[in-house]
C-alpha positions as CSV (number, residue, x, y, z in Angstrom):
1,X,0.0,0.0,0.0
2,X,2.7,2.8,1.0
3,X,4.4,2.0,-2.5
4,X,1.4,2.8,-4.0
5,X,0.9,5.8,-2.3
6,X,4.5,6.9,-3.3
7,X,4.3,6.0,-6.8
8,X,1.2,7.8,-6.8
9,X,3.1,10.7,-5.2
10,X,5.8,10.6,-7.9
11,X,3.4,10.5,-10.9
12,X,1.2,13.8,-9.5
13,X,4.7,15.2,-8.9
14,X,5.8,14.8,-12.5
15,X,2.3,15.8,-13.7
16,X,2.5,18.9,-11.9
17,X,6.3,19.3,-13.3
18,X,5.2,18.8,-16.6
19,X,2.2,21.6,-16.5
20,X,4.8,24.0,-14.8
21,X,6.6,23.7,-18.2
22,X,4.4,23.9,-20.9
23,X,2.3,26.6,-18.5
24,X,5.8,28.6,-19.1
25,X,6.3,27.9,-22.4
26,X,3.5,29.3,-23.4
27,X,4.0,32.2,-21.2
28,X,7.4,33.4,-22.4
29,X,6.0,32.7,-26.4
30,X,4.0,35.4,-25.7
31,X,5.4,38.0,-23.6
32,X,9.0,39.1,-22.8
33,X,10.8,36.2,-20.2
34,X,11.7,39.2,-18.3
35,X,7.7,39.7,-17.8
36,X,7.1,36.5,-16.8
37,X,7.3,35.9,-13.0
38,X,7.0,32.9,-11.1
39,X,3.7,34.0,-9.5
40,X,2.6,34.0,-13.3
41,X,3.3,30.4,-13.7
42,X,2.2,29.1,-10.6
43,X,-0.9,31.3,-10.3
44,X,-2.4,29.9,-13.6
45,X,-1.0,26.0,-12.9
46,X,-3.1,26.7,-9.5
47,X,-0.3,25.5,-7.3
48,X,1.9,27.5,-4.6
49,X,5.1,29.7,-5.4
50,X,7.0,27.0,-2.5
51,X,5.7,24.1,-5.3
52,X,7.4,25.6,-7.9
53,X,10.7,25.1,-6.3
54,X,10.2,21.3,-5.7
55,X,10.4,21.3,-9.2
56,X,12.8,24.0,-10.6
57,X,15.8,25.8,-8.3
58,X,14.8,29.3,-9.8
59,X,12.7,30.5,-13.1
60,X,16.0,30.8,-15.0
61,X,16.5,26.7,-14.2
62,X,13.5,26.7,-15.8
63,X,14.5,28.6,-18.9
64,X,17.7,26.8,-19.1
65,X,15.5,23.5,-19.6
66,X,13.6,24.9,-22.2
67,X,16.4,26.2,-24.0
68,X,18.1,23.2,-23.5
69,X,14.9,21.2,-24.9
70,X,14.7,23.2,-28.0
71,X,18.1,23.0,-28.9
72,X,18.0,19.2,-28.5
73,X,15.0,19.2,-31.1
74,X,16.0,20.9,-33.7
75,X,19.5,19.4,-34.2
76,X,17.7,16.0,-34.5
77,X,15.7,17.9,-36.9
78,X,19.1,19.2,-38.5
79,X,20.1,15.5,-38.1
80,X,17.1,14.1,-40.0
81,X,17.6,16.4,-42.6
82,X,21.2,15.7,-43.5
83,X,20.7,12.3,-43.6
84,X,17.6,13.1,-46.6
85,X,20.3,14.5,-48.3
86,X,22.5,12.5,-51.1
87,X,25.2,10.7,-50.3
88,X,27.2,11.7,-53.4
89,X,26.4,15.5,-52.6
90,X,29.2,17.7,-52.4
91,X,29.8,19.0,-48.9
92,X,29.6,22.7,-50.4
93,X,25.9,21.7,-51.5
94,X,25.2,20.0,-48.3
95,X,26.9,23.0,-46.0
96,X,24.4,25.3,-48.3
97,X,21.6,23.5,-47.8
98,X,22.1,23.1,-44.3
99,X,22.6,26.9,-44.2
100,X,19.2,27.5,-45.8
101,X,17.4,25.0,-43.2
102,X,18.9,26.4,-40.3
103,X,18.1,30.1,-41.9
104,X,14.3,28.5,-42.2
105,X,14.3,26.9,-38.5
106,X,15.3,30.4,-37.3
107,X,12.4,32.3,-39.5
108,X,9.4,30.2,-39.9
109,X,9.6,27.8,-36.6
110,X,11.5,29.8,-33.7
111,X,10.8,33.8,-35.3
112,X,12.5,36.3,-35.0
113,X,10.9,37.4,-31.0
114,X,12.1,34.2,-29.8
115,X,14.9,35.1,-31.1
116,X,15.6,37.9,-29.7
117,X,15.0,36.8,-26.1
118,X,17.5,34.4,-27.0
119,X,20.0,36.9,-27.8
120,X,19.0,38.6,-24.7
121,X,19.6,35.6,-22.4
122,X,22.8,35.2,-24.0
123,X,23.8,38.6,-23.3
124,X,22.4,39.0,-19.8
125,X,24.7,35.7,-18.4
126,X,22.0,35.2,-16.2
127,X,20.7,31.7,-17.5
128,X,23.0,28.8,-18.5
129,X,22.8,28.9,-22.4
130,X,26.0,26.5,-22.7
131,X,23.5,24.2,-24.7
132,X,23.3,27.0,-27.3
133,X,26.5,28.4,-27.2
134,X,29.0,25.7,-26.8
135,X,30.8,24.2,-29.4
136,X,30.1,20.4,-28.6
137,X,26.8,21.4,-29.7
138,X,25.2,18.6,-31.9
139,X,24.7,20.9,-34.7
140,X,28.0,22.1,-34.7
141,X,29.5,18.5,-34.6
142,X,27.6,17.9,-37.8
143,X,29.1,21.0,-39.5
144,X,32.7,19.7,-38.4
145,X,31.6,16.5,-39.9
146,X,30.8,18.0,-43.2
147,X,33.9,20.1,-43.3
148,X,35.9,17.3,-42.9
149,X,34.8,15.1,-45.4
150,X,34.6,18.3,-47.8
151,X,39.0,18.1,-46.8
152,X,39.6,14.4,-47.0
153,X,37.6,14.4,-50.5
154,X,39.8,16.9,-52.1
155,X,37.2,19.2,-52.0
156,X,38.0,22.0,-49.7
157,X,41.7,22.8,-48.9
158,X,42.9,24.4,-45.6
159,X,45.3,24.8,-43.2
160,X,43.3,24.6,-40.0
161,X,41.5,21.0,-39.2
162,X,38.1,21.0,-39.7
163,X,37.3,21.1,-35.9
164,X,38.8,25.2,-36.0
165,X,37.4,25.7,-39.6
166,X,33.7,24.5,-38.4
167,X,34.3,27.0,-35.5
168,X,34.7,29.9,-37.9
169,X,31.5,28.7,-39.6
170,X,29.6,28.8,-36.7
171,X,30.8,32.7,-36.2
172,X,29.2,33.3,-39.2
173,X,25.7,31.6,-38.8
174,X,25.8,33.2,-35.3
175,X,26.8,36.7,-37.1
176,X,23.9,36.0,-39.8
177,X,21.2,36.1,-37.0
178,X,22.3,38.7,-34.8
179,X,22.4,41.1,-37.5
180,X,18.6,39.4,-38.3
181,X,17.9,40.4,-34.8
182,X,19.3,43.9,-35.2
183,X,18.2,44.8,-38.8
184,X,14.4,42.6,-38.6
185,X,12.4,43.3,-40.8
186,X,15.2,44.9,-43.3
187,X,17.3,41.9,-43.3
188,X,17.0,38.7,-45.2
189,X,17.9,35.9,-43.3
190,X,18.0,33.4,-45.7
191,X,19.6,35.0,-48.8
192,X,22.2,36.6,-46.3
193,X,23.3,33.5,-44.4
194,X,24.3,31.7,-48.0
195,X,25.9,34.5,-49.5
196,X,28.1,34.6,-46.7
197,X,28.4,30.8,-46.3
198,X,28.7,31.3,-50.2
199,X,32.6,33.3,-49.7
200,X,33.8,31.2,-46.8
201,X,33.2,28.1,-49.0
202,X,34.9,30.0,-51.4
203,X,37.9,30.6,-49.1
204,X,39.2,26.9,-49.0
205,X,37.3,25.4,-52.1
206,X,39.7,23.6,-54.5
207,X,39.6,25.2,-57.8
């Protein structure tokens, strides 16, 4: 009987959990994170501020989770699209495409308001964003990847290894949608991002 009453305990706990998310996903979709207070989430999940922390250390935990959750989802989505891809495409073809679905993620799927509370976030150093911002970043792996087998192909040529050269690539996808966040709407996030993805290729292409 007391298992039962424990596992019954655990399941209401993770329901509760799991509303606490989505309740603040919603929330920050809409307005600014920075607007969004703990009393806001608990108030409309119908539990106390004190329950909240069973759950989550601080509202930026919490943020840190969803980040975390979003960034884990769209690389498999990145992931899933590569492997659609060719085999016998060229990795300049394949780091352009990827370009253009990462440019497409960012405009049609996250927009350009989550984006800039991103940015934000990033800037602040308040919230972990490591899952974003570091370089063992599935996405990022897959752009080494690409880079490398563009260099053992014959394809590209270059003096760094692919791990540095994929770093520099990531400046300018990172580069391509701040100055999206900066110049919206005047800026266009796709065209942009290849043209510049465009001349790095360019940079260690064999010709």
């Amino acid at each position: 009987m007391r298992a039962k009453k424990i596992d019954k305990r655990k399941a209401q706990g993770a329901e509760t959990k799991k509303k606490l998310y989505e309740i603040a996903e919603r929330l920050f979709t809409e307005r600014s994170i920075y607007d969004v207070s703990i009393e806001d989430i608990t108030d409309e999940a119908g539990i106390t501020k004190g329950a909240f922390y069973v759950h989550f250390a601080s509202k930026d935990a919490l943020i840190a989770i969803l980040i975390s959750d979003y960034t884990a989802r769209a690389d498999s989505e990145y992931k899933t699209f590569l492997e659609s891809l060719p085999e016998n495409m060229s990795a300049s073809s394949v780091l352009l495409a990827l370009t253009e679905k990462i440019a497409d993620t960012l405009s049609n799927t996250l927009g350009y308001e989550n984006m800039k509370k991103v940015y934000q976030l990033l800037l602040a150093g308040t919230t972990d964003t490591d899952s974003i911002k570091r370089y063992g970043r599935e996405l990022y792996i897959m752009l080494c990847g690409i880079l490398d087998k563009g260099i053992r192909s014959g394809e590209f040529i270059s003096t760094l290894p692919a791990e540095t050269l994929s770093h520099h690539f990531v400046l300018a996808l990172r580069g391509a949608s701040y100055e999206w966040c900066a110049r919206y709407p005047d800026f266009d996030l796709k065209e942009q991002s290849t043209t510049h993805m465009r001349l790095l290729i360019d940079g260690i292409k064999s010709h």
